[in-house]
NUGU-329023 format. One record per residue (C-alpha): y, z, x; residue number from 0. Coordinates in pm, 1 decimal. Example, Ala and Ser with C-alpha at 12.3 -4.5 7.8 and 13.67 -1.06 7.14 Angstrom:
<lomars>
- yy, zz, xx, seq
- -450.0, 780.0, 1230.0, 0
- -106.0, 714.0, 1367.0, 1
</lomars>
This chain:
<lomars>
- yy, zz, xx, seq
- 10561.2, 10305.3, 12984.5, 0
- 10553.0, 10320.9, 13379.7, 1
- 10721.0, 10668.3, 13359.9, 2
- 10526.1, 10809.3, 13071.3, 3
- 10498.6, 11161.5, 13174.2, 4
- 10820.3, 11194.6, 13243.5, 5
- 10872.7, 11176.6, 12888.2, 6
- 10512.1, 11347.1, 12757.1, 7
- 10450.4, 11574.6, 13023.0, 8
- 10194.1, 11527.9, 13327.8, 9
- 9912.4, 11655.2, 13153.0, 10
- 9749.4, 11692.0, 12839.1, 11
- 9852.8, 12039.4, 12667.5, 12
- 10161.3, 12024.6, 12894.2, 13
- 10423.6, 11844.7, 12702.8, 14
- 10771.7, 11822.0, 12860.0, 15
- 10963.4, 12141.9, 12712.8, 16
- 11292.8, 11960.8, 12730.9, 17
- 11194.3, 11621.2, 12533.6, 18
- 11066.3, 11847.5, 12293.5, 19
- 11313.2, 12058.3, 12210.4, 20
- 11575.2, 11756.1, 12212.0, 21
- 11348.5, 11600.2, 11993.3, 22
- 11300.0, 11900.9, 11722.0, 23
- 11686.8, 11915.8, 11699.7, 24
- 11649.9, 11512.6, 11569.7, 25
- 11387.5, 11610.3, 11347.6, 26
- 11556.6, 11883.3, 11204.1, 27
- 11821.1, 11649.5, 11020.1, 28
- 11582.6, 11421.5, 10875.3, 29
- 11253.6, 11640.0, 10859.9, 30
- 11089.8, 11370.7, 11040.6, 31
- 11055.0, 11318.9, 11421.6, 32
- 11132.6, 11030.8, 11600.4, 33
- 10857.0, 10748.6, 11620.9, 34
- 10796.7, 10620.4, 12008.6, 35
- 10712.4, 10271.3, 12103.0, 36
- 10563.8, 10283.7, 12416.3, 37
- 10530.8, 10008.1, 12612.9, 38
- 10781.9, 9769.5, 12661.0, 39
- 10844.6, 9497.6, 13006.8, 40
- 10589.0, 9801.2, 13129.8, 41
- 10264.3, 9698.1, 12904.4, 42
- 10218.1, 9370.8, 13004.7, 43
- 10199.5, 9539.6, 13375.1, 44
- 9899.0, 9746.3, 13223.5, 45
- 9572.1, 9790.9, 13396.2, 46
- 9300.1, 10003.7, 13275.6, 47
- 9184.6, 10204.3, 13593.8, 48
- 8923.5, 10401.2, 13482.0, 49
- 8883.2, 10651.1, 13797.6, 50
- 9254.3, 10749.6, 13756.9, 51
- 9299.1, 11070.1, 13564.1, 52
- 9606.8, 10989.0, 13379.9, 53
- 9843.7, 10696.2, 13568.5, 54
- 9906.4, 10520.7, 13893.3, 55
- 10176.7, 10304.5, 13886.7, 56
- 10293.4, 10085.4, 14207.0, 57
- 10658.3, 10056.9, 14217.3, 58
- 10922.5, 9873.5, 14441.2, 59
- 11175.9, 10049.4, 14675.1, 60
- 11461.2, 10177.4, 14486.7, 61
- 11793.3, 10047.5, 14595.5, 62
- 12143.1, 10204.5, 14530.4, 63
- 12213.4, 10022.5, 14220.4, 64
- 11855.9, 10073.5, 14061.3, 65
- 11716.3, 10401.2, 14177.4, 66
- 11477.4, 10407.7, 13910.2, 67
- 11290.2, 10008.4, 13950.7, 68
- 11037.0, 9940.6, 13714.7, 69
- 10643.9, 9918.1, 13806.7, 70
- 10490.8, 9634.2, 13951.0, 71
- 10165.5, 9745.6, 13768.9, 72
- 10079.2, 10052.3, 13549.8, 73
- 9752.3, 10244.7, 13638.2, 74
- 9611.8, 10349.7, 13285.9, 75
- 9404.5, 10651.9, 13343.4, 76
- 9155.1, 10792.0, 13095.1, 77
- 9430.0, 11058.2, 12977.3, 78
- 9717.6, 10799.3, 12949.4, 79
- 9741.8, 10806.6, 12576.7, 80
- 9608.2, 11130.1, 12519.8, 81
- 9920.0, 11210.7, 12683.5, 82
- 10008.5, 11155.6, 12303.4, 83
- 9903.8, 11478.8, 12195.0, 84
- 10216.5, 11621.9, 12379.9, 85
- 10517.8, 11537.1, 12150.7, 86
- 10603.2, 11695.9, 11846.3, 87
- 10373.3, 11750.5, 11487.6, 88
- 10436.9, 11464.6, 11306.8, 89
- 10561.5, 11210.0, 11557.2, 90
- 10390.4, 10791.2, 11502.8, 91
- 10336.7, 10602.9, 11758.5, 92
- 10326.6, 10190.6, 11794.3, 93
- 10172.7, 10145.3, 12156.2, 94
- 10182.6, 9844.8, 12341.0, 95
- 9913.4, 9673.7, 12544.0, 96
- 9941.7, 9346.5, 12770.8, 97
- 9946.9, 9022.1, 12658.5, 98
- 10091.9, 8837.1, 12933.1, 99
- 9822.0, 8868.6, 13205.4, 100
- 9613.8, 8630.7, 12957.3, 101
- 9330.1, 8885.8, 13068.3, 102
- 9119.1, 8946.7, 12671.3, 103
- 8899.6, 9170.6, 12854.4, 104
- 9197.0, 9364.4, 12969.3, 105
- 9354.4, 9429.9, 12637.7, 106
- 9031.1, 9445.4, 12465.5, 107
- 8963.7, 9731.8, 12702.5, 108
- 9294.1, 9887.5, 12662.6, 109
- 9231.2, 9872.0, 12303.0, 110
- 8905.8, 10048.6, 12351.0, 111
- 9055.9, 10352.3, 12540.5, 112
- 9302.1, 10339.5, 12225.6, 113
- 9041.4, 10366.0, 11950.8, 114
- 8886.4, 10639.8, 12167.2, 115
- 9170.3, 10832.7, 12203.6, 116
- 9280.9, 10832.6, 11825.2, 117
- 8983.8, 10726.1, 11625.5, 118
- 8704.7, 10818.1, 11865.8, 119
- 8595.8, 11089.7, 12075.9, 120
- 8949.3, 11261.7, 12145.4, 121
- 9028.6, 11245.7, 11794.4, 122
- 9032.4, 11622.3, 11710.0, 123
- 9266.1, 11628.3, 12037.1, 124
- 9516.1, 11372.7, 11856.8, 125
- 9506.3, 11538.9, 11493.2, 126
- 9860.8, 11607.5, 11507.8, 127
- 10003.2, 11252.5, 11590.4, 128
- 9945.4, 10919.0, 11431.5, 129
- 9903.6, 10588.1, 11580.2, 130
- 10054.6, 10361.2, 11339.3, 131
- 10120.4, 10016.6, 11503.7, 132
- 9936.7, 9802.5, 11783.6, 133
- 10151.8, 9608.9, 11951.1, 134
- 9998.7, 9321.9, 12202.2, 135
- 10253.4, 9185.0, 12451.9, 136
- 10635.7, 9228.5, 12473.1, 137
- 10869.3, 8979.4, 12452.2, 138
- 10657.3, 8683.9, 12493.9, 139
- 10955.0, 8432.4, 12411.4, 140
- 10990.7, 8528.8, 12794.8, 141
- 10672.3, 8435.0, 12982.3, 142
- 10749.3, 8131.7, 13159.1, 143
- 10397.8, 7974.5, 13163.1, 144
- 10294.7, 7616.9, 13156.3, 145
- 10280.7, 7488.9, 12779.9, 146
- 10374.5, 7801.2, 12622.1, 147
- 10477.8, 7724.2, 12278.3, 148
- 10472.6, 7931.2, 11953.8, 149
- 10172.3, 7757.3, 11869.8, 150
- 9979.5, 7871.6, 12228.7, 151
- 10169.9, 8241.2, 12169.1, 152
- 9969.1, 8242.0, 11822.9, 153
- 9651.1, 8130.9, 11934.9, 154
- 9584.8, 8365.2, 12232.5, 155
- 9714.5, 8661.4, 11970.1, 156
- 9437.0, 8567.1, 11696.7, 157
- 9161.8, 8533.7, 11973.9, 158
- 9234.0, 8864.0, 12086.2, 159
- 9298.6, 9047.4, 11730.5, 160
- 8971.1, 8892.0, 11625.3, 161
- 8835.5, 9040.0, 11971.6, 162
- 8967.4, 9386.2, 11867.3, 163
- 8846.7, 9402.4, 11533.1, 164
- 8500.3, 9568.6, 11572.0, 165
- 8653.7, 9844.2, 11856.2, 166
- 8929.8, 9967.9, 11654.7, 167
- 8944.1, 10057.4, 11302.4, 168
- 9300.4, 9864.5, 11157.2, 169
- 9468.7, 9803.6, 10805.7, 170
- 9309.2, 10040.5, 10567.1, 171
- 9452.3, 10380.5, 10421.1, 172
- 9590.3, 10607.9, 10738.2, 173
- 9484.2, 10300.4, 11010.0, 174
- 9736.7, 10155.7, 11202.0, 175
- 9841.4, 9808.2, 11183.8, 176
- 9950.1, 9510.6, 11405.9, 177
- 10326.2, 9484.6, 11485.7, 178
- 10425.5, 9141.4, 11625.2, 179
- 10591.3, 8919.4, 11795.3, 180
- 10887.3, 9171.8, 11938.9, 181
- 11037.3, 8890.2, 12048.8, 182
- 11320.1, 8840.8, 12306.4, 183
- 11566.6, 8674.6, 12062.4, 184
- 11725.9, 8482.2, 12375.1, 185
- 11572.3, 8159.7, 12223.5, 186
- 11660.2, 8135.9, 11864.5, 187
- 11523.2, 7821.1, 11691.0, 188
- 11268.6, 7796.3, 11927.5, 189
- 11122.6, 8135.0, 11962.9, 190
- 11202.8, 8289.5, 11630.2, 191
- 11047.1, 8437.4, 11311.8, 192
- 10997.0, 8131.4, 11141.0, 193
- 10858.2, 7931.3, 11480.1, 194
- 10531.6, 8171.5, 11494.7, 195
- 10494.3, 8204.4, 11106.2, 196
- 10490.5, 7798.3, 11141.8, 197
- 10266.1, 7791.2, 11380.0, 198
- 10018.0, 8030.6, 11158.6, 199
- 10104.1, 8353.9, 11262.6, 200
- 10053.2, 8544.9, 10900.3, 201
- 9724.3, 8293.4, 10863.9, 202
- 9413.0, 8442.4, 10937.4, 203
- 9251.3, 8718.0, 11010.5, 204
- 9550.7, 8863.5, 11279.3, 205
- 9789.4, 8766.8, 10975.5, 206
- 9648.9, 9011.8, 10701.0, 207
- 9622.3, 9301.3, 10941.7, 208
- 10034.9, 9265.2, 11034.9, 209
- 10203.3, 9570.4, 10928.8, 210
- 10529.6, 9495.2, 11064.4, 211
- 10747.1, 9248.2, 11254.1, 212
- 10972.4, 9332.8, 11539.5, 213
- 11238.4, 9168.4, 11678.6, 214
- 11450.1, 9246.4, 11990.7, 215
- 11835.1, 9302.9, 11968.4, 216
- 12088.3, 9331.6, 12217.0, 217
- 12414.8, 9408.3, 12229.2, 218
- 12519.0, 9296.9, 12575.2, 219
- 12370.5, 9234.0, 12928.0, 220
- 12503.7, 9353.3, 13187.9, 221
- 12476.7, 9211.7, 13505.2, 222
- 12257.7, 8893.1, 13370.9, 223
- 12613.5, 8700.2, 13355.7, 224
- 12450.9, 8367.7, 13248.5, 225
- 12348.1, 8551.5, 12989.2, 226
- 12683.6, 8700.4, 12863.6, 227
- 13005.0, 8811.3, 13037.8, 228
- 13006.7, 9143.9, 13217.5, 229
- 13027.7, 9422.9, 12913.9, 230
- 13356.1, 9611.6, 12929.2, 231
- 13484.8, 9928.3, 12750.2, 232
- 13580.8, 9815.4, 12380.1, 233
- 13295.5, 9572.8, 12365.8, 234
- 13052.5, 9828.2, 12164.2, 235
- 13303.5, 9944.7, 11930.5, 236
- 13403.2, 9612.3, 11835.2, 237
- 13379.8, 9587.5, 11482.1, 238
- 13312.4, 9232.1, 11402.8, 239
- 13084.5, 9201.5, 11729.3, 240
- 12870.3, 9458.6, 11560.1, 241
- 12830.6, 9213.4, 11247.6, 242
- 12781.2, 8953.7, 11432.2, 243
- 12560.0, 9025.6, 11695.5, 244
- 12322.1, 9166.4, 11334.3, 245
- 12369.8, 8871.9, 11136.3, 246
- 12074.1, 8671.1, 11275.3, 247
- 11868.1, 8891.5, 11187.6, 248
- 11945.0, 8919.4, 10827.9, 249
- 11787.8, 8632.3, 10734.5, 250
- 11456.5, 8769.2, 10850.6, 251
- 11472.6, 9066.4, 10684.2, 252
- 11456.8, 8884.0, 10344.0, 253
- 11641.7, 9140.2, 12977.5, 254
- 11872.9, 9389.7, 13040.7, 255
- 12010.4, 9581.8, 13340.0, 256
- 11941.3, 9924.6, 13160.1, 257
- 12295.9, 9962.3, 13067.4, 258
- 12622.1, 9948.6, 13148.1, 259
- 12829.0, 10215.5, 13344.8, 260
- 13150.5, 10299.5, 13206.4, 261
- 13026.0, 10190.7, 12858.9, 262
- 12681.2, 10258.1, 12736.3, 263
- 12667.7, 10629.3, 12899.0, 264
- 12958.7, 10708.9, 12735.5, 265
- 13136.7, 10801.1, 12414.1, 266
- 13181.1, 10460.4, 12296.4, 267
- 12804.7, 10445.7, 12295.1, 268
- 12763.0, 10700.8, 12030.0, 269
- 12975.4, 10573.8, 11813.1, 270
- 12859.5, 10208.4, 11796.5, 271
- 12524.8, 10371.1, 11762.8, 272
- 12658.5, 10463.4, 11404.8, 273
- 12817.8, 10157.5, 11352.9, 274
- 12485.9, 9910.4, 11437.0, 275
- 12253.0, 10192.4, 11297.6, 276
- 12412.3, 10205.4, 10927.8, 277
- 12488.9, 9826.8, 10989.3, 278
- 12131.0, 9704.7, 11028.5, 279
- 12010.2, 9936.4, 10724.2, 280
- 12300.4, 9810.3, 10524.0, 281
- 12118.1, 9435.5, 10553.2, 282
- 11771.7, 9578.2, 10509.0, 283
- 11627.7, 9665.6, 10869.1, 284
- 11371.0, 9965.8, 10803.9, 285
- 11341.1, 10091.1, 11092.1, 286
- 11560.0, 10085.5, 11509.9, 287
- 11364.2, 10191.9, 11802.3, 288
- 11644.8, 10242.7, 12109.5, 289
- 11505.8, 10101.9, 12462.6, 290
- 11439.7, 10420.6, 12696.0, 291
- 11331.5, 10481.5, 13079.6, 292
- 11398.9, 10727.1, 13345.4, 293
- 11751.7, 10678.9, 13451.5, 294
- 11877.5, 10479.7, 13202.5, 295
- 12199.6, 10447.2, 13139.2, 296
- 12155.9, 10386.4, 12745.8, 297
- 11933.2, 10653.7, 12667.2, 298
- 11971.2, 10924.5, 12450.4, 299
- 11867.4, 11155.5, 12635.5, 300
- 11718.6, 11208.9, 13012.3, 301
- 11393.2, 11367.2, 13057.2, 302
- 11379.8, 11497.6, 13374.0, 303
- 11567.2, 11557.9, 13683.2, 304
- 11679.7, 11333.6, 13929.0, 305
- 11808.3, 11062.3, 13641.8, 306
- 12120.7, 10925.1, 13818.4, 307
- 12315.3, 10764.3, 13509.9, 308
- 12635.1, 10850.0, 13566.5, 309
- 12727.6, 11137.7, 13386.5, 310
- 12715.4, 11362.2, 13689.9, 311
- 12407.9, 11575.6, 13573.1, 312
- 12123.8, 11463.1, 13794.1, 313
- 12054.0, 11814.9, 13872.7, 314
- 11847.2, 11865.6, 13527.8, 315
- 11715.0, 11703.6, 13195.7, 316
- 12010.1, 11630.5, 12984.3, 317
- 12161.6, 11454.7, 12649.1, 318
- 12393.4, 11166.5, 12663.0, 319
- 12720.0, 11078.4, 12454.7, 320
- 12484.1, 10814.2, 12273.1, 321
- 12242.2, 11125.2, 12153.7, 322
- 12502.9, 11225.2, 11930.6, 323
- 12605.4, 10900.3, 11745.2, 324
- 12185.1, 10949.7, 11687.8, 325
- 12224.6, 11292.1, 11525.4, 326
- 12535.6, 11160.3, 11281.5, 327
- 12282.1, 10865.4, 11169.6, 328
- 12001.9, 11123.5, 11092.3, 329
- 12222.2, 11327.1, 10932.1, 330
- 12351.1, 11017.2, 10692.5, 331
- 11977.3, 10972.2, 10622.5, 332
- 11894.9, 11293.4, 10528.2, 333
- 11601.1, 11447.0, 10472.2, 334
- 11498.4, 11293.8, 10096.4, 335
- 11282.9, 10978.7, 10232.9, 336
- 11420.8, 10738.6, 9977.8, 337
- 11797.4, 10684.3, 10078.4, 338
- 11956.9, 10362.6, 10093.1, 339
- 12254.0, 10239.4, 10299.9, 340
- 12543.2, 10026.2, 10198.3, 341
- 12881.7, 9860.0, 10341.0, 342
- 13222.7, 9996.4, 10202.1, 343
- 13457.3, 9694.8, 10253.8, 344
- 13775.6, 9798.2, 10423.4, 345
- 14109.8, 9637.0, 10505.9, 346
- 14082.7, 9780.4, 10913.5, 347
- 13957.8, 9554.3, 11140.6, 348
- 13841.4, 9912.6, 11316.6, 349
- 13761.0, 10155.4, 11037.1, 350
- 13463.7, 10075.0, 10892.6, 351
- 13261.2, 10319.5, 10618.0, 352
- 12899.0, 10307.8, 10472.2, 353
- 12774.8, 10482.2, 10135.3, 354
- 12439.5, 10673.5, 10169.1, 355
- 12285.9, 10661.0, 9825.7, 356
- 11936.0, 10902.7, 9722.0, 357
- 11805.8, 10786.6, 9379.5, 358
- 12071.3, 10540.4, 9324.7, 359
- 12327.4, 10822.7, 9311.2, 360
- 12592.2, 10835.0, 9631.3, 361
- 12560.2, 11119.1, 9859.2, 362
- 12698.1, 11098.6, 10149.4, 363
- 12985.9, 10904.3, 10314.7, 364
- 13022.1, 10786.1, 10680.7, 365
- 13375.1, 10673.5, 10794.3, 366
- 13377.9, 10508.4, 11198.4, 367
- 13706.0, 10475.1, 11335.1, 368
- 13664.3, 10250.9, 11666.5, 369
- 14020.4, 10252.3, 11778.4, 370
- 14035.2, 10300.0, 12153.5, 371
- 14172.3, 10616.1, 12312.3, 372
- 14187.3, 10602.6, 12661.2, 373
- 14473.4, 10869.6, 12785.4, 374
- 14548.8, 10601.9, 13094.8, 375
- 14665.7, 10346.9, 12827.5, 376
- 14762.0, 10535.8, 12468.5, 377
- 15005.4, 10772.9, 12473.5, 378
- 14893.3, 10881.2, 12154.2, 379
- 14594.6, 10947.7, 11969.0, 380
- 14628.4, 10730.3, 11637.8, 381
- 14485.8, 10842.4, 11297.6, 382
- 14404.8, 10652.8, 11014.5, 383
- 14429.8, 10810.5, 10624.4, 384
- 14126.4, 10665.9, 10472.1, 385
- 14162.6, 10659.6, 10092.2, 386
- 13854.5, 10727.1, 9875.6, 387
- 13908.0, 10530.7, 9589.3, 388
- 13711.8, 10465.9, 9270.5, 389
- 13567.6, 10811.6, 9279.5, 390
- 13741.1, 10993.7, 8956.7, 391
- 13963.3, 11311.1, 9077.1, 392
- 13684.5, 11574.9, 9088.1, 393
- 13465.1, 11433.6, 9380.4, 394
- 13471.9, 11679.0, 9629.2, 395
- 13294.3, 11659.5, 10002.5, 396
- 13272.9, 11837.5, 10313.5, 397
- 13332.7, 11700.2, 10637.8, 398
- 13212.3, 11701.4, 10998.8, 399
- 13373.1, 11529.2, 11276.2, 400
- 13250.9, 11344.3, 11598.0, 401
- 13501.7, 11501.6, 11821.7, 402
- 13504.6, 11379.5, 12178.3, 403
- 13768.9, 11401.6, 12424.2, 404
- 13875.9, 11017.4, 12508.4, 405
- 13655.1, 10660.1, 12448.7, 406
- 13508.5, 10643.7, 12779.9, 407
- 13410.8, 11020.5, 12850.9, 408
- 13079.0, 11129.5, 12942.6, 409
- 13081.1, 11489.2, 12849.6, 410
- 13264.0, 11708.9, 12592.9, 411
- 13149.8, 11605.1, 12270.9, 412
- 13076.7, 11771.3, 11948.5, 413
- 12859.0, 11691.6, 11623.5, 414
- 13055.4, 11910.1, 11399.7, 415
- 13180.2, 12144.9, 11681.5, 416
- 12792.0, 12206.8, 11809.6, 417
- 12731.2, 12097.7, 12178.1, 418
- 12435.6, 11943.0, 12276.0, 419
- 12466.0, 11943.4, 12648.2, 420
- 12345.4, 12206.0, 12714.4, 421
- 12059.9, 12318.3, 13008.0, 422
- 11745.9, 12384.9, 12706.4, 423
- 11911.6, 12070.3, 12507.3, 424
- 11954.4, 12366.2, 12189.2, 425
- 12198.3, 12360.7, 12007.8, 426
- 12528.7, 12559.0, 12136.7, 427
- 12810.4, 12635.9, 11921.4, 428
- 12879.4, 12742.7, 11499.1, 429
- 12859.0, 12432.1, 11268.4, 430
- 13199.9, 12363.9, 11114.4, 431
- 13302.5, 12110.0, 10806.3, 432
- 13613.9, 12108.8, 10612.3, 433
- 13690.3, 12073.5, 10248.3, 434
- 13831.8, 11716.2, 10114.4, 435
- 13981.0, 11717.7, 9815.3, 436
- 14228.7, 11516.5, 9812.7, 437
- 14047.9, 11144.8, 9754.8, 438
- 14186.0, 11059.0, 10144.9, 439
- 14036.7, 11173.4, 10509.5, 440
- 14215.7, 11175.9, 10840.3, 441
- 14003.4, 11001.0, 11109.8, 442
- 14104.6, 10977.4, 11475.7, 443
- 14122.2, 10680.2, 11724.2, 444
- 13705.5, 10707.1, 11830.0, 445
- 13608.9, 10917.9, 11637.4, 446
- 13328.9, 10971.8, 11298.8, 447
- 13321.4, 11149.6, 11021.3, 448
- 13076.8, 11246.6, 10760.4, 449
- 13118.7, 11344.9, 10378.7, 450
- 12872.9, 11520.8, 10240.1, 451
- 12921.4, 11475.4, 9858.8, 452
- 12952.8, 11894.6, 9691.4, 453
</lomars>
């Protein structure tokens, strides 16, 4: 949130042409654009400053290893979320406002610029966009206060929904809801979904208005080592870490260093982005927002110039290796609105496959092969012959491929031979798919294929 306009443009009616465009070619594989949640570590370091036009944020110096630190303290300006207006027709929004300065009149008066800007006098302005979610405070399983329990967590979040109540219009037909806790997940037992819904969180007043329920996940930490060992390459790819690293959050369903280099802005990233995508639908997850900031070295993409993430493109706005794995899971998805994911057992501890189903019917199939293939160390790329069995011997699909040059590259890859990386972030290159008749598919070492039922 402290970098806002880097990703909405510095005014309103002067979106960002590049974030636009990267997100139309998302969109135009599910018919959809991508939500935003904006907010993050950044909106509990959110101060309404009602002389600034849009923001002022206060940052620290910037060092070698983090050129891009995070605000001390956000400057909301009366523009800040009109700055909404900016992305795409279509796109939802859950914004974020803070929790942890323990400041009601603060949020309440964030919450008032809110309603204004969505419900209120800038509503014409905001026609286009929706603001479906209210999130207050990130990761409060974090603050370190005195006597913070679940219990305390609740009872400052009622007194300030119940606060909110007559300023903003939530819960009925086309008004946004609450989303809570979005919660760490560093303190499981303690700080989980069943600690706050213990200590009364769906009771009350706050409790009938929550739409949704967020939960953190992550997949490493890199350079927090008492928090898990340093991430290497092979980490994100491995199968059963994927499962895993999920699997507490199943039963619910029913701090990071911004990445790290040599793994998250690379290849690999893309295709565990697959992998945990069609994973978490597969156990009933409805919905993955991926953590984003200037510089970042897990982004999807980079929204302006300058970004220093290690791909060598500082010089302009530009997709990373991790954008594509996000185009492969849109794709899966499809455009229909009602498809469902589910696991295809396999006998590889590195192939793994998922069935996309619309109206109970299969149509689609996505096969992840996360066998290393790192020239330095194989002398061969290894393929697998996955067999499609239990389909009768007329199902025929097309294909596209993930092709990208090694595990650990940064640049050179291809959704179905069409490059992404490209100055405008349009599309470059002719689609391509193959024909597979035969009930098996040839998948590389690192690399992802999708069947497209004919």
């Amino acid at each position: 949130m402290d970098r806002w306009t880097s990703w909405a443009g510095e005014a309103v009616g002067k979106p960002n042409p590049f974030v636009n465009q990267v997100l139309g070619v998302m969109e135009s594989f599910t018919g959809v654009p991508p939500p935003f949640r904006v907010g993050a570590d950044s909106e509990d370091r959110g101060y309404i400053q009602p002389n600034v036009a849009v923001i002022n944020s206060s940052f620290p110096a910037a060092t070698t290893d983090i050129p891009f630190p995070e605000a001390h303290t956000v400057g909301i300006g009366k523009d800040f979320y009109a700055l909404s207006s900016n992305l795409p027709k279509g796109t939802s929004f859950i914004w974020g406002v803070n929790l942890k300065a323990r400041n009601v009149s603060e949020t309440v008066a964030q919450v008032a610029l809110l309603a204004d800007t969505f419900q209120g006098s800038r509503k014409a302005l905001m026609a286009n966009v929706t603001l479906t979610s209210l999130e207050i405070g990130n990761e409060p399983d974090f603050f370190a206060f005195p006597g913070w329990t679940p219990s305390a967590y609740v009872e400052i979040w009622d007194t300030i929904v119940n606060k909110i109540t007559g300023i903003i219009k939530l819960g009925g037909p086309n008004e946004p809801k609450l989303e809570g806790p979005a919660f760490a997940g560093f303190a499981a037992g303690q700080w989980d979904a069943m600690s706050v819904l213990n200590a009364g969180f769906r009771e009350g007043n706050a409790g009938k208005l929550l739409g949704t329920f967020g939960e953190h996940h992550y997949s490493g930490v890199h350079a927090y080592p008492s928090f898990n060992p340093e991430p290497k390459m092979g980490d994100l790819l491995n199968k059963n870490s994927i499962r895993s690293n999920l699997t507490k959050h199943a039963k619910e369903v029913s701090r990071a260093s911004h990445g790290a280099p040599g793994v998250s802005n690379t290849a690999e990233a893309a295709i565990w982005m697959v992998d945990n995508a069609l994973q978490a639908a597969s156990i009933g997850v409805q919905q993955m927002y991926f953590h984003h900031g200037v510089g970042y070295r897990y982004n999807l993409f980079q929204p302006v110039s300058g970004a220093d993430d290690g791909v060598g493109l500082t010089s302009r706005p530009h997709v990373l290796p991790v954008f594509y794995g996000a185009l492969i899971v849109n794709e899966a998805i499809g455009t229909s609105g009602d498809s469902c994911v589910a696991e295809i057992g396999t006998d590889s501890a590195t192939v793994s496959a998922y069935a996309i189903y619309e109206q109970s019917k299969l149509a689609r199939i996505v096969i992840i092969n996360s066998e290393l293939y790192v020239p330095s160390q194989n002398s061969t790329r290894i393929n697998s012959t996955v067999y499609l069995n239990g389909l009768g011997d007329n199902v025929h699909f097309t294909a596209k491929r993930l092709s990208i040059p090694f595990t650990n590259a940064t640049s050179g890859l291809t959704w179905a031979s069409v490059n992404y990386e490209t100055t405008s972030g349009a599309p470059e290159g002719n689609p391509r798919q193959e024909d597979v008749k035969s009930g098996a598919v040839s998948v590389a070492a690192s690399e992802v294929v999708l069947l497209c039922l004919k």
